[in-house]
Backbone as XML, in Angstrom:
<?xml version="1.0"?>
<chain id="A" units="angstrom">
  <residue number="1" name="UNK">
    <atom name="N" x="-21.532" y="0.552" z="19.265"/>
    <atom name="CA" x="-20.185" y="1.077" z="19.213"/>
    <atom name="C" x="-19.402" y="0.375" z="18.097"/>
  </residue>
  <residue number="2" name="UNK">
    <atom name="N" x="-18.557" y="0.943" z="17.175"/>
    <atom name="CA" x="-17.821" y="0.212" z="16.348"/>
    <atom name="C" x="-16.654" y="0.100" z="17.145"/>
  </residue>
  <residue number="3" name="UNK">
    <atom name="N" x="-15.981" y="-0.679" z="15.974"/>
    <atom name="CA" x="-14.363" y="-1.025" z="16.753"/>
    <atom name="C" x="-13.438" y="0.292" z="15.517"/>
  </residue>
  <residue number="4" name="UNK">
    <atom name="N" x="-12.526" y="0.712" z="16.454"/>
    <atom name="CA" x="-11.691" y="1.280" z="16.031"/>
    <atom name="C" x="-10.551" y="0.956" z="14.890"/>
  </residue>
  <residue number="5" name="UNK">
    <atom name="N" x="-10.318" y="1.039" z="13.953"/>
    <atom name="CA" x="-9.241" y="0.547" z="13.232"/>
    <atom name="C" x="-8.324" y="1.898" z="12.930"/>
  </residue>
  <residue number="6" name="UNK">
    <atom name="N" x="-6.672" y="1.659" z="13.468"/>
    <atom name="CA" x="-5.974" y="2.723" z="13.423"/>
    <atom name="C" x="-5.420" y="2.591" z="11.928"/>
  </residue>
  <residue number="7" name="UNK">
    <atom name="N" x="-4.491" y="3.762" z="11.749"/>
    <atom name="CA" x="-4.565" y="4.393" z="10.318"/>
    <atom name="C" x="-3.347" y="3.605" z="10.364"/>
  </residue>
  <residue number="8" name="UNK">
    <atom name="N" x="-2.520" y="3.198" z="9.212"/>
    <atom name="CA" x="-1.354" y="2.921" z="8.885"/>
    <atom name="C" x="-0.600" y="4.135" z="8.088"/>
  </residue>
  <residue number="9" name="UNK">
    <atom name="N" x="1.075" y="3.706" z="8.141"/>
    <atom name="CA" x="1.685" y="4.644" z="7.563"/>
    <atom name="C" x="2.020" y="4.123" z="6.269"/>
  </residue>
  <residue number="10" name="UNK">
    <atom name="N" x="2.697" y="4.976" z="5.813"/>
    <atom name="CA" x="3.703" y="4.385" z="3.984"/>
    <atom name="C" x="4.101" y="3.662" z="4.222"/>
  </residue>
  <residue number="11" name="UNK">
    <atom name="N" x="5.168" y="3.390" z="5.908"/>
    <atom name="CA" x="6.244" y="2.300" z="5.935"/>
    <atom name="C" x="5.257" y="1.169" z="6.519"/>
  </residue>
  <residue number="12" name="UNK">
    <atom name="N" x="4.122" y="0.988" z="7.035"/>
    <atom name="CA" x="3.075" y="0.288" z="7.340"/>
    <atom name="C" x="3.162" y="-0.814" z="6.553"/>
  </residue>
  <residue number="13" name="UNK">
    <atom name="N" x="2.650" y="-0.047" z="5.507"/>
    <atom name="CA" x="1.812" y="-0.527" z="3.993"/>
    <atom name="C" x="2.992" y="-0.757" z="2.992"/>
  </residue>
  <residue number="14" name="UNK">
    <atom name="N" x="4.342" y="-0.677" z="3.564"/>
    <atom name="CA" x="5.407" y="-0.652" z="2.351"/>
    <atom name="C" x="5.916" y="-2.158" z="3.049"/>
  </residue>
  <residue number="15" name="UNK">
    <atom name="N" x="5.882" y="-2.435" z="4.549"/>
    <atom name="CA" x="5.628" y="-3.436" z="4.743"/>
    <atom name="C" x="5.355" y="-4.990" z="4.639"/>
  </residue>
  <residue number="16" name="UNK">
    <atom name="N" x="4.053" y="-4.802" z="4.672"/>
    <atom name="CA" x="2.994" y="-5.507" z="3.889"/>
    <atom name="C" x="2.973" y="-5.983" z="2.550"/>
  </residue>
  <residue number="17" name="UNK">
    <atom name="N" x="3.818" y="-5.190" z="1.851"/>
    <atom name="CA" x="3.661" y="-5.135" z="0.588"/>
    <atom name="C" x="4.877" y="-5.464" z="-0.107"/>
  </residue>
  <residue number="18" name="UNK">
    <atom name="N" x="5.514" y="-5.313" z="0.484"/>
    <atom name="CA" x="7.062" y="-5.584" z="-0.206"/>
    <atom name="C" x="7.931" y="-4.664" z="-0.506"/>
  </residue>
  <residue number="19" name="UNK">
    <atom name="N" x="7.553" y="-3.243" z="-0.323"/>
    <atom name="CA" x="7.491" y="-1.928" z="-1.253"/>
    <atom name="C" x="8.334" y="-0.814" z="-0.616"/>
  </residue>
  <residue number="20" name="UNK">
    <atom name="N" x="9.145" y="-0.124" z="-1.060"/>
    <atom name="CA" x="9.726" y="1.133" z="-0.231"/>
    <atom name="C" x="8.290" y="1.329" z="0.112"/>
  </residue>
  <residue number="21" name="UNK">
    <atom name="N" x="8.743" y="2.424" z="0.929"/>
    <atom name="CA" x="7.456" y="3.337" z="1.210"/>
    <atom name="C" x="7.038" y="4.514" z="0.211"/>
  </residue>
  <residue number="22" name="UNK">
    <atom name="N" x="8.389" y="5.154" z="-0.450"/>
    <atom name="CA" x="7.909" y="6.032" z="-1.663"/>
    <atom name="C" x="7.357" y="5.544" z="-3.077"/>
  </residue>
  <residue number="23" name="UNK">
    <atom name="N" x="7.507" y="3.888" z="-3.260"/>
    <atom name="CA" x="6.473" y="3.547" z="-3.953"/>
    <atom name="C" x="5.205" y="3.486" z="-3.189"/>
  </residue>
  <residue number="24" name="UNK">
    <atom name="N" x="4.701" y="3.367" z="-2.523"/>
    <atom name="CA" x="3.661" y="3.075" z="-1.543"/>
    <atom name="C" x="2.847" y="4.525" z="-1.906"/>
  </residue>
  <residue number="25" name="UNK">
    <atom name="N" x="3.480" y="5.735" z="-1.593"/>
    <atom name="CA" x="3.319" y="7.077" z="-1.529"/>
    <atom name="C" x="2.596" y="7.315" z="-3.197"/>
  </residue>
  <residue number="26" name="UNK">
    <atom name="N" x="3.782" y="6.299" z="-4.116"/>
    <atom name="CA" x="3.527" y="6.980" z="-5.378"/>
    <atom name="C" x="2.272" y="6.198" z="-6.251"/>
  </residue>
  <residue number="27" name="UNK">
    <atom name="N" x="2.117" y="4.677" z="-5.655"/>
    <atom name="CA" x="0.526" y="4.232" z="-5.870"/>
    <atom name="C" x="-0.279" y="4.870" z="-4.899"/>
  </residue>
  <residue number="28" name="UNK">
    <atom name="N" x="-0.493" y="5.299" z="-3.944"/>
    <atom name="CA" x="-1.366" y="6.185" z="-3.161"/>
    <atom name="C" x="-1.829" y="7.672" z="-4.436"/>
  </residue>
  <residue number="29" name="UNK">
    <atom name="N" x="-0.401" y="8.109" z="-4.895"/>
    <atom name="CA" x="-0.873" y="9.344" z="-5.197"/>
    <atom name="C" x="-1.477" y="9.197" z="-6.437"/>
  </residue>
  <residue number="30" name="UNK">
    <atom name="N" x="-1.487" y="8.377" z="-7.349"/>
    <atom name="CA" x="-2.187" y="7.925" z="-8.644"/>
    <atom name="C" x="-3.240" y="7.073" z="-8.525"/>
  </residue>
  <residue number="31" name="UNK">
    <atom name="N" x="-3.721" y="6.847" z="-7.814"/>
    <atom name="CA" x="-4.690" y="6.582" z="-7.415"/>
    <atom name="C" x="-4.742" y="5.119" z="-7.689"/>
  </residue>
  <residue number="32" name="UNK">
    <atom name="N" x="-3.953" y="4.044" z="-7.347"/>
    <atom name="CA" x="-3.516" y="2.643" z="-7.855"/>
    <atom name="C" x="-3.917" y="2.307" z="-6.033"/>
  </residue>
  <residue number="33" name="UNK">
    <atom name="N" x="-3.786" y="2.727" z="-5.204"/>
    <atom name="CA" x="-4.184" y="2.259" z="-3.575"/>
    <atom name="C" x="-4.350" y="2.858" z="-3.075"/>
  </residue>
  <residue number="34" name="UNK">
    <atom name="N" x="-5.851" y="2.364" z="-2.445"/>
    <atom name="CA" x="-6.713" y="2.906" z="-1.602"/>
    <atom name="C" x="-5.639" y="3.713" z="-0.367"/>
  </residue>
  <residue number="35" name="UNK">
    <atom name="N" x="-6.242" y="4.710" z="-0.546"/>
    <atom name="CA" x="-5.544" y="5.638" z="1.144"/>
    <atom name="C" x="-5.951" y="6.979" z="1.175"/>
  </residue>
  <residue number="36" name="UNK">
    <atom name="N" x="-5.742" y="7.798" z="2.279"/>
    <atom name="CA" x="-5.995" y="9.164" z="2.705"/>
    <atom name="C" x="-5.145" y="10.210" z="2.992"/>
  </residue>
  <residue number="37" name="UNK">
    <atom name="N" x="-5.163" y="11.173" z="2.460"/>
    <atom name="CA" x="-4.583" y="12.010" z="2.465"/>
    <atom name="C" x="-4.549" y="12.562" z="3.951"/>
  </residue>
  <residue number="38" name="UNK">
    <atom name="N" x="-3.584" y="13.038" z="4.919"/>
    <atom name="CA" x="-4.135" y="13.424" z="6.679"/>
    <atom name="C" x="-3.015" y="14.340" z="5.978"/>
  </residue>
  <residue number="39" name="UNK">
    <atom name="N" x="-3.137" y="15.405" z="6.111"/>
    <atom name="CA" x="-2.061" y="16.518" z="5.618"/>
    <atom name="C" x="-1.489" y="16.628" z="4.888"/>
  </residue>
  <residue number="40" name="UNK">
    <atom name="N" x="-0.250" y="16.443" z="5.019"/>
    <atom name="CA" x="0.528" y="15.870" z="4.348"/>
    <atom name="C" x="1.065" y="14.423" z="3.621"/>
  </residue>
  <residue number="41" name="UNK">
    <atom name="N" x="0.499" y="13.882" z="4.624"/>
    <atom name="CA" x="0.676" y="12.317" z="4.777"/>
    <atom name="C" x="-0.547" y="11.630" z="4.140"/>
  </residue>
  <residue number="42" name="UNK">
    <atom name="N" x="-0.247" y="10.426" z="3.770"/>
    <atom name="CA" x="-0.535" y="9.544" z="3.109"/>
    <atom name="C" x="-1.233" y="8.228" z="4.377"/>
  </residue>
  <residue number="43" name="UNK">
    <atom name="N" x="-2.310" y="7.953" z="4.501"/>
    <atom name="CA" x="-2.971" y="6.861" z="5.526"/>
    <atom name="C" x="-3.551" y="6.040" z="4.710"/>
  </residue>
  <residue number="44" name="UNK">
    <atom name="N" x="-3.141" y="4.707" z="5.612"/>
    <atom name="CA" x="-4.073" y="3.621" z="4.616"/>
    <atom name="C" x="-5.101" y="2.618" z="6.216"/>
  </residue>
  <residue number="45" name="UNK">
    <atom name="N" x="-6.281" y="2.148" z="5.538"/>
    <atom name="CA" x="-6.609" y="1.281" z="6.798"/>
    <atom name="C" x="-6.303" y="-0.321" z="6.185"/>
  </residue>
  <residue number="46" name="UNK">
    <atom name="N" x="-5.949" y="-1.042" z="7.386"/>
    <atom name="CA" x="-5.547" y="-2.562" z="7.255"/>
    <atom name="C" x="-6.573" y="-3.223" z="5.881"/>
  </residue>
  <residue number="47" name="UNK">
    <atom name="N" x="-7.859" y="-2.900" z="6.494"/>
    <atom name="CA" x="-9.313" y="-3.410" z="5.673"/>
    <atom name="C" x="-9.353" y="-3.141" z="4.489"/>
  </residue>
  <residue number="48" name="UNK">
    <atom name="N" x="-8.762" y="-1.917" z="4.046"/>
    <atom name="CA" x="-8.578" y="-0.833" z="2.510"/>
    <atom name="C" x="-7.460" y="-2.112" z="1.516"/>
  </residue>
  <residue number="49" name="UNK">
    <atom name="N" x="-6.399" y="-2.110" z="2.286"/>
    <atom name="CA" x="-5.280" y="-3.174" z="1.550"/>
    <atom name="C" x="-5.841" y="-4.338" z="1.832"/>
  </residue>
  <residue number="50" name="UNK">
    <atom name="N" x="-5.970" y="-4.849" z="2.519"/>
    <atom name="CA" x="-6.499" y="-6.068" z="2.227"/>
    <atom name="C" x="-7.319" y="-6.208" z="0.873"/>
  </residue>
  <residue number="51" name="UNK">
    <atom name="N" x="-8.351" y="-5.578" z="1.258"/>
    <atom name="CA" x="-9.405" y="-5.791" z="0.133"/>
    <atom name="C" x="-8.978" y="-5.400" z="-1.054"/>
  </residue>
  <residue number="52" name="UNK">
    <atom name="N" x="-7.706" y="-4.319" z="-1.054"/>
    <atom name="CA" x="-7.130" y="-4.320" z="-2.582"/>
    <atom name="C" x="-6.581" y="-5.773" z="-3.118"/>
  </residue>
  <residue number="53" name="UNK">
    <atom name="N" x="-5.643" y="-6.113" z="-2.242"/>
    <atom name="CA" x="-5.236" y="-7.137" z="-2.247"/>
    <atom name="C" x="-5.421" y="-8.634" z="-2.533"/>
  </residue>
  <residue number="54" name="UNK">
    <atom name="N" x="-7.424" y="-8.451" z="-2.353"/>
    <atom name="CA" x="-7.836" y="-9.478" z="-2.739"/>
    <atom name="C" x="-8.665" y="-9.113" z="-4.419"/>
  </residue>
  <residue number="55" name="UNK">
    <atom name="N" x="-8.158" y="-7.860" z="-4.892"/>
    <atom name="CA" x="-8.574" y="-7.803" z="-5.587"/>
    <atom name="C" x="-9.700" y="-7.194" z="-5.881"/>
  </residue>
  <residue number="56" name="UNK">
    <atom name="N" x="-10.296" y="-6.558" z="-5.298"/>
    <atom name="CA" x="-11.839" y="-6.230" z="-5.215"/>
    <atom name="C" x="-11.569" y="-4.966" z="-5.322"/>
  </residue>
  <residue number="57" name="UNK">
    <atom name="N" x="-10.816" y="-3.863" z="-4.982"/>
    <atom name="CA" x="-10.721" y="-2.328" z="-5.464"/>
    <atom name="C" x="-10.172" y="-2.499" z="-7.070"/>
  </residue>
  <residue number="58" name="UNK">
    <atom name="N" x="-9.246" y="-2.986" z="-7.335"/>
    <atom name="CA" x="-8.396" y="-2.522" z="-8.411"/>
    <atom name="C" x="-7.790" y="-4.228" z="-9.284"/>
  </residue>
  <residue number="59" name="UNK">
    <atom name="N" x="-7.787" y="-3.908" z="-10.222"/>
    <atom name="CA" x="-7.005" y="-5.191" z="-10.866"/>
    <atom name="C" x="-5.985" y="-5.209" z="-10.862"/>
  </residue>
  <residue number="60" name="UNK">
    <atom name="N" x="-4.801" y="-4.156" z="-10.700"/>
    <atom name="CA" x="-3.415" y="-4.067" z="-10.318"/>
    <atom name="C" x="-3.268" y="-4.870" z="-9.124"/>
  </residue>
  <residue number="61" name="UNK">
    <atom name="N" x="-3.821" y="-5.478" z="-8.394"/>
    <atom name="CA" x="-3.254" y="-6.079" z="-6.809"/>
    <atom name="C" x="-2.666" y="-7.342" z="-6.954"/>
  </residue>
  <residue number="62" name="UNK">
    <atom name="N" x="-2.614" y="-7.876" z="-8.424"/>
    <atom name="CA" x="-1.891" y="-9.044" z="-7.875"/>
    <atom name="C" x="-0.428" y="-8.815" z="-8.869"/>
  </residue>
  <residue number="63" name="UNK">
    <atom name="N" x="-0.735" y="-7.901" z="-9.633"/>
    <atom name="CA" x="0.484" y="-7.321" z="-10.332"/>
    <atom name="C" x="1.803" y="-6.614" z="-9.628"/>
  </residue>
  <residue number="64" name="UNK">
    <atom name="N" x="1.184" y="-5.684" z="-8.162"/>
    <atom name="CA" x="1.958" y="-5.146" z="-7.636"/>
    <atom name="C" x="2.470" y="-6.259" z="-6.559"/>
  </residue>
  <residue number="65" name="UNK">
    <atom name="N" x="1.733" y="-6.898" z="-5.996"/>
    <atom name="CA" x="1.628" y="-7.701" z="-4.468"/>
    <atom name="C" x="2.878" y="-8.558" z="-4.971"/>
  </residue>
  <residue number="66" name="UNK">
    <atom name="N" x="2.531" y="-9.019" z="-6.661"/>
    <atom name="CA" x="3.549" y="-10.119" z="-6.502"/>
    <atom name="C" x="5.099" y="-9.764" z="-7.266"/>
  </residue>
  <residue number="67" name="UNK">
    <atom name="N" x="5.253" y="-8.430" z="-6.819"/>
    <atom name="CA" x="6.761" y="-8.342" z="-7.346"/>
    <atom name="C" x="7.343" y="-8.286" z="-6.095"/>
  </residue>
  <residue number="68" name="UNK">
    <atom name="N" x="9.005" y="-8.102" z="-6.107"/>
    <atom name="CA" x="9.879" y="-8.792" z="-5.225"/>
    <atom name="C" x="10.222" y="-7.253" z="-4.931"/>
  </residue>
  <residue number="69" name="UNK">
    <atom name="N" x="10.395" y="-7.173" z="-3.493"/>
    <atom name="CA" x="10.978" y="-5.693" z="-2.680"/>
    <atom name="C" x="12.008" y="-5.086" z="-3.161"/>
  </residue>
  <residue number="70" name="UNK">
    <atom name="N" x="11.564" y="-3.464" z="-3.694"/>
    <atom name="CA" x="12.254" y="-3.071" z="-4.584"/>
    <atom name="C" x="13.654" y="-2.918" z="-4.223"/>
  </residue>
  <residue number="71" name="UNK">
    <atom name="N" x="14.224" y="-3.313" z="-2.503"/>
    <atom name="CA" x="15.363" y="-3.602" z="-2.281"/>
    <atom name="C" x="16.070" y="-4.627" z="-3.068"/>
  </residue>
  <residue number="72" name="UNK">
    <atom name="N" x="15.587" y="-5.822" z="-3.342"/>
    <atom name="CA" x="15.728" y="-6.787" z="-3.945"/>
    <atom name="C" x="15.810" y="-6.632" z="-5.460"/>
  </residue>
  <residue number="73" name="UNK">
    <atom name="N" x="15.065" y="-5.670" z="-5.941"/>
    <atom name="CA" x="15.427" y="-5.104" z="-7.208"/>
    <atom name="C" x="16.372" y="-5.332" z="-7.726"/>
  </residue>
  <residue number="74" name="UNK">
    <atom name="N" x="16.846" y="-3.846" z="-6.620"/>
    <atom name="CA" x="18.483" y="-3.042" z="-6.836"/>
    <atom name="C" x="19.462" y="-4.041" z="-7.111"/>
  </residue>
  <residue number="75" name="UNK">
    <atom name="N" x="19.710" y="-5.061" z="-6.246"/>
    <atom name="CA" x="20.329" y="-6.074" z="-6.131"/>
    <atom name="C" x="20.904" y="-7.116" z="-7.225"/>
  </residue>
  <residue number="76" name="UNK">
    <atom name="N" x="19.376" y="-7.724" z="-8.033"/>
    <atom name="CA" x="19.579" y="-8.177" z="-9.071"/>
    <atom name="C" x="19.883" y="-7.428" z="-10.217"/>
  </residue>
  <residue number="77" name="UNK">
    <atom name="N" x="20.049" y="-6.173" z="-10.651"/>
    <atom name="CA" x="20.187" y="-5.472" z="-11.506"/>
    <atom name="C" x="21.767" y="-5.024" z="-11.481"/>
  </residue>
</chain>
């Protein structure tokens, strides 16, 4: 039997990441992070980001991981 790992959302993974969720959406849709399309929606698994994260999908992961929440952006600008 495997173990189950449930799907995450944009705001999941926007989370995690520091990130609105419509950036989240808009590296999903360019293909910059790992995720799945479920309809309409955009799914990511925990294991998928991580492993971006460590670098092993994409060389962007420590470029994106380490900017500051684009709330925080707005702010300084």
């Amino acid at each position: 039997m495997t173990d189950f790992e449930p799907l995450l959302t944009e705001a999941d993974v926007g989370i995690m990441l520091h990130l609105e969720p419509r950036a989240v959406q808009h590296l999903a849709r360019t293909g910059k992070l790992p995720a799945k399309k479920v309809g309409r929606y955009w799914r990511f698994r925990r294991s998928w980001i991580e492993r971006w994260l460590d670098g092993k999908d994409c060389d962007e992961a420590t470029a994106v991981s380490a900017r500051p929440p684009v709330a925080a952006q707005r702010k300084t600008n």
